[in-house]
C-alpha positions in Angstrom: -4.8 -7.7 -17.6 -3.8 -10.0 -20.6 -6.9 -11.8 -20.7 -9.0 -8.9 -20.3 -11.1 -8.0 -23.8 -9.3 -4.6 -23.5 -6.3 -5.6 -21.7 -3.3 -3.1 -21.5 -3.4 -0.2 -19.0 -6.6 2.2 -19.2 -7.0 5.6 -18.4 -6.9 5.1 -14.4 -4.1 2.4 -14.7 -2.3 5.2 -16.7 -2.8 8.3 -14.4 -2.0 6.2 -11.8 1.2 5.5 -13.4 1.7 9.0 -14.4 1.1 10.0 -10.4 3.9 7.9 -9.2 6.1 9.4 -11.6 5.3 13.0 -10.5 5.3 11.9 -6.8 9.4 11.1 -7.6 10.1 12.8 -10.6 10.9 9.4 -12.3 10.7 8.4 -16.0 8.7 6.3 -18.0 8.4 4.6 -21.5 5.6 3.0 -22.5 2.7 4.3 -20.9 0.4 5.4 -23.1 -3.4 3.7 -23.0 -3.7 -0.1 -24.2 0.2 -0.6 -23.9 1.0 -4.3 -22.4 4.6 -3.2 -20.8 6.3 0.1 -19.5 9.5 0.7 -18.1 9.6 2.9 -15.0 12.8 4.9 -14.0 11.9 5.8 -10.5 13.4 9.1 -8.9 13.8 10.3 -5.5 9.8 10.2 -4.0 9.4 14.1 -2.7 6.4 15.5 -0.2 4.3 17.9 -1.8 0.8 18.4 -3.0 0.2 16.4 -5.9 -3.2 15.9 -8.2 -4.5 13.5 -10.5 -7.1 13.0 -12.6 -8.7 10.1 -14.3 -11.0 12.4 -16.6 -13.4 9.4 -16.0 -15.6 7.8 -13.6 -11.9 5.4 -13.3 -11.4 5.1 -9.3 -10.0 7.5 -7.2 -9.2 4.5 -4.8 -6.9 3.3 -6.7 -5.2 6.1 -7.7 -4.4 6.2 -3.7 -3.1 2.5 -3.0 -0.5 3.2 -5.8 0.6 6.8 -4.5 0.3 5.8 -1.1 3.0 3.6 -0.8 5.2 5.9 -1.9 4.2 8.2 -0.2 4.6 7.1 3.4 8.7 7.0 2.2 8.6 10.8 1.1 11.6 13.6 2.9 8.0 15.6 4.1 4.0 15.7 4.1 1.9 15.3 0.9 -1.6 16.4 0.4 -3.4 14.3 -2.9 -5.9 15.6 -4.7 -7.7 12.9 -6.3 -10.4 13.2 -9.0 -12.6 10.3 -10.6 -15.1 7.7 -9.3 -15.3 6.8 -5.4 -18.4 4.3 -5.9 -17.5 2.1 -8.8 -17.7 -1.2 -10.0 -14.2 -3.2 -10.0 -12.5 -1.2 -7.2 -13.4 -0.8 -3.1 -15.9 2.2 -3.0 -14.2 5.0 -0.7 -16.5 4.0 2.3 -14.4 0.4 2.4 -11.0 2.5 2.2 -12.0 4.5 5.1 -13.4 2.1 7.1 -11.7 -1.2 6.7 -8.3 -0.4 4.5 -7.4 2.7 6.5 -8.0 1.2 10.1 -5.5 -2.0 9.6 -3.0 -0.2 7.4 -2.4 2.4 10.5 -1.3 -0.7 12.2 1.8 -0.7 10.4 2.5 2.9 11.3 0.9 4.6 8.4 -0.3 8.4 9.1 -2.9 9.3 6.4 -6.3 10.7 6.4 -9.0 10.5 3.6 -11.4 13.6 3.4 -14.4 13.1 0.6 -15.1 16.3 -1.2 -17.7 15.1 -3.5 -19.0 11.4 -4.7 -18.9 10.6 -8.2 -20.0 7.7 -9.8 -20.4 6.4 -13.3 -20.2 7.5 -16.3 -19.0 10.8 -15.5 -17.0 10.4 -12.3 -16.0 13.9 -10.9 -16.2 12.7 -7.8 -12.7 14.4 -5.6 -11.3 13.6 -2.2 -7.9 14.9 -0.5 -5.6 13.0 1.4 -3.0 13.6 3.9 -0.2 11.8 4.0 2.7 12.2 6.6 6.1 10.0 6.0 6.9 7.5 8.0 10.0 6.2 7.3 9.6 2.6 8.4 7.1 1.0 8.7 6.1 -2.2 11.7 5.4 -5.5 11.0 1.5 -6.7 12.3 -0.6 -9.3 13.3 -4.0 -10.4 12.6 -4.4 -14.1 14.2 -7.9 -13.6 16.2 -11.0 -12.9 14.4 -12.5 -12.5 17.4 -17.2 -12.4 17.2 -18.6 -10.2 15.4 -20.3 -7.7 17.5 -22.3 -5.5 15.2 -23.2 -4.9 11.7 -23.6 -1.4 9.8 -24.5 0.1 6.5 -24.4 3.2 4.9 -27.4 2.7 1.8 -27.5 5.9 -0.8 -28.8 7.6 -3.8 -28.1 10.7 -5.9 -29.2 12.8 -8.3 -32.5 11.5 -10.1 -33.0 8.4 -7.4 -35.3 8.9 -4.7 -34.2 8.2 -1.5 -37.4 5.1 -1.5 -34.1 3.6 -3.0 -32.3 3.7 -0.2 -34.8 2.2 2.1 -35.5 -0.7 -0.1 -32.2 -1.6 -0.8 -31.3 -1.4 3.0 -34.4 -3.3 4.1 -33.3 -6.1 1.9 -30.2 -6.2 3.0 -30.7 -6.0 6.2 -33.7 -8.8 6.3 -31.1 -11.4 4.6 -28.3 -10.5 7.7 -30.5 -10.4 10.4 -32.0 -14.3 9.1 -28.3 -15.4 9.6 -27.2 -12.9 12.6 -30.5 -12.5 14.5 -28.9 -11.3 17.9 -26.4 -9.0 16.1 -27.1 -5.8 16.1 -27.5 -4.7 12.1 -28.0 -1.5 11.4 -28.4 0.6 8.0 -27.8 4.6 7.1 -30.6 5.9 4.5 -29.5 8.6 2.8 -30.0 10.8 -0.4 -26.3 12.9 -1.5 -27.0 16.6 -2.0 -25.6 18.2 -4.9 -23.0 19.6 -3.4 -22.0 16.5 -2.2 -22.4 14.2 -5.4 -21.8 14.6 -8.9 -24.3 12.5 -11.0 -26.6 10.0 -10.4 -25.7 6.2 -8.8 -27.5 4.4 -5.9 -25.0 1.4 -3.9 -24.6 -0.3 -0.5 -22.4 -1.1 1.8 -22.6 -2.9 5.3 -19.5 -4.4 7.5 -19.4 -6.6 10.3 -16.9 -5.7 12.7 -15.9 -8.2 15.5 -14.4 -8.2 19.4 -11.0 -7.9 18.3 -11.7 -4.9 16.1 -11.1 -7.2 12.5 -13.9 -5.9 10.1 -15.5 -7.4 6.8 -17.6 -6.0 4.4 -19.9 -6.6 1.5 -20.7 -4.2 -0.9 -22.8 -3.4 -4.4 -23.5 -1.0 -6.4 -27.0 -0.1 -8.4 -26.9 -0.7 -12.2 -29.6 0.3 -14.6 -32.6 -2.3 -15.0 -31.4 -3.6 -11.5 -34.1 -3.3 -9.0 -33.1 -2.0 -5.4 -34.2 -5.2 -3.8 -31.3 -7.2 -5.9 -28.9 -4.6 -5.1 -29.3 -4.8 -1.1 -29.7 -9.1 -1.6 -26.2 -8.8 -3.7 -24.7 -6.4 -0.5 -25.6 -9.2 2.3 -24.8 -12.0 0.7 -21.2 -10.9 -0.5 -20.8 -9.9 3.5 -22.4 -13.3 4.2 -19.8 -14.9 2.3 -17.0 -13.3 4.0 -17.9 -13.9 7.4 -18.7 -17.7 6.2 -14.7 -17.6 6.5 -12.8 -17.7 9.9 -10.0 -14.8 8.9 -9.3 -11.4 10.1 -9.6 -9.7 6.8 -12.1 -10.0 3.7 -11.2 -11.3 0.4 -10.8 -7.4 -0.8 -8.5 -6.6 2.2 -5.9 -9.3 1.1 -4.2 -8.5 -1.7 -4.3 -4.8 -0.3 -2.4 -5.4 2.8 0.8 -6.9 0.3 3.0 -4.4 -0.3 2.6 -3.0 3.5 3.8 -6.5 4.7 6.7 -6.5 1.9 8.0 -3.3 2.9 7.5 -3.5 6.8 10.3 -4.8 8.8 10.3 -8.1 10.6 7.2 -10.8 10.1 3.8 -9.8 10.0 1.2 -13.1 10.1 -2.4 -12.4 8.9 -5.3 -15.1 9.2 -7.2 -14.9 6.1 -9.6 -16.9 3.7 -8.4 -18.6 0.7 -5.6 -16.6 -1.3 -7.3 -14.9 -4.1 -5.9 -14.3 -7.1 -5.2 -10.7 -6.6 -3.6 -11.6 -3.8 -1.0 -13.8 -5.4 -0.1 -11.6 -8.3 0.8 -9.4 -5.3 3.0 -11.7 -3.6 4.7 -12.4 -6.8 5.3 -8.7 -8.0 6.5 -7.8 -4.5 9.2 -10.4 -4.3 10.2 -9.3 -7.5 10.6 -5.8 -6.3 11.2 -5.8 -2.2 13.0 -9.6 -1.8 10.4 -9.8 1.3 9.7 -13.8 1.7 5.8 -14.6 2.1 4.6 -18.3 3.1 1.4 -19.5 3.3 0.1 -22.1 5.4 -3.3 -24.2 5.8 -4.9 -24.2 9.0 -8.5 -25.9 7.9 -10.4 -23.6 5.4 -8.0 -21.0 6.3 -4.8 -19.5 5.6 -2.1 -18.2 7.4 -0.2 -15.9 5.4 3.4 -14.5 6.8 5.9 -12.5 5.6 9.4 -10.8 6.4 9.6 -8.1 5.4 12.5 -6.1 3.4 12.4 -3.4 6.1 12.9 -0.7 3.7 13.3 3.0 5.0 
């Protein structure tokens, strides 16, 4: 985050931080908000139920791909408790981590499940969602060579609070339109829906679609609705980001990438995933999880592709 105009950890990066540290009753010094470096004394990682907070509209996502991890590696079940944002800007909304994260990281032998309590969104967050985490000790190497077609596409378009759900229509018709002109015989279809109360806290409007293929390999586009945005541009921005994606012959999106990293690192034996260009997420990942696993990841060419393999360190 150096060349952010805040850079330095902020209130997510921190509770995140502060998560892992309760998860195994490490240490930490420097973690405080806008500090540049900490030093982390990790403990034994312990099952239990665990909660964190970002007092913000900061993402409960990822709160969960830093506790995760860990998690899987625990001596018995965990149950998070997760409070913040689940549809924000600069993180995957929690429809992606169900639907696309969730499905490939299983692969490797995760056991998890994500329950959604109630959506929040920004400024104000609130959103909450509980997850269920068993240990699993080791975890299997995969691989995604075979993108296989893509079969269908789907959407889920919604509103809360203040929004009417004529929000949701437009911004799914739009969407939709702009797929179907590149993927006429695929079948595309779009969820309308306005939250209830008791489901959302706030008001926020967003889309997501994913394109799912033969071989079960998924991709996604997504946006969310800002204000003095109008529907329409929020459904275009949905489809083309999907468009993009599938533009790519890979088996995982650009967001899935850097993601998968620290599954492959910690797996044992080689997992081989066919992706789009490395992005640069991606390679900070690589990097840091050298640092910290010794796995060993190459990454080879094959046309506008990559193919990106690692051994793993086999932890356990």
């Amino acid at each position: 985050r150096a060349g952010r105009s805040n850079p330095g950890l902020r209130p997510q990066h921190l509770c995140g931080l502060q998560l892992v540290k309760d998860i195994c009753g490490g240490r930490m010094e420097g973690g405080h908000i806008g500090s540049t470096e900490i030093t982390f004394y990790p403990g034994i990682i312990r099952g239990g139920n665990y909660k964190a907070d970002t007092g913000t509209a900061g993402s409960v996502v990822l709160l969960l791909q830093v506790a995760l991890p860990c998690l899987l590696f625990a001596d018995g079940a965990s149950k998070l408790h997760l409070c913040g944002g689940t549809n924000v800007d600069m993180a995957p909304h929690i429809d992606y981590t169900i639907s696309v994260f969730a499905p490939v990281v299983k692969k490797f032998g995760a056991n998890f499940d994500i329950r959604v309590i109630r959506r929040g969104y920004f400024p104000k967050g609130g959103g909450r969602v509980e997850v269920q985490v068993k240990p699993s000790q080791n975890l299997n190497p995969i691989e995604l060579m075979d993108p296989g077609k893509v079969t269908k596409i789907v959407g889920r378009s919604f509103v809360a609070g203040s929004l009417p759900i004529k929000v949701a229509h437009i911004m799914a018709d739009c969407a939709a339109s702009i797929i179907r002109e590149q993927w006429p015989s695929t079948p595309c279809s779009m969820e309308r829906l306005k939250e209830s109360e008791a489901n959302a806290f706030g008001t926020g409007n967003g889309i997501i679609v994913i394109a799912e293929s033969s071989t079960g390999c998924k991709w996604s586009g997504s946006a969310l609705g800002k204000r003095g945005t109008p529907a329409e541009a929020v459904g275009e921005s949905a489809a083309r980001d999907l468009l993009k994606e599938l533009g790519n012959v890979s088996c995982v999106d650009s967001y899935l990438q850097d993601q998968l990293i620290v599954f492959m690192a910690l797996a044992g034996g080689t997992s081989r995933i066919l992706s789009g260009p490395l992005t640069l997420h991606t390679e900070t990942a690589i990097h840091v999880a050298h640092i910290l696993t010794k796995a060993k990841f190459t990454s080879s060419q094959r046309g506008t592709s990559h193919i990106l393999e690692c051994t793993g360190a086999g932890y356990n």
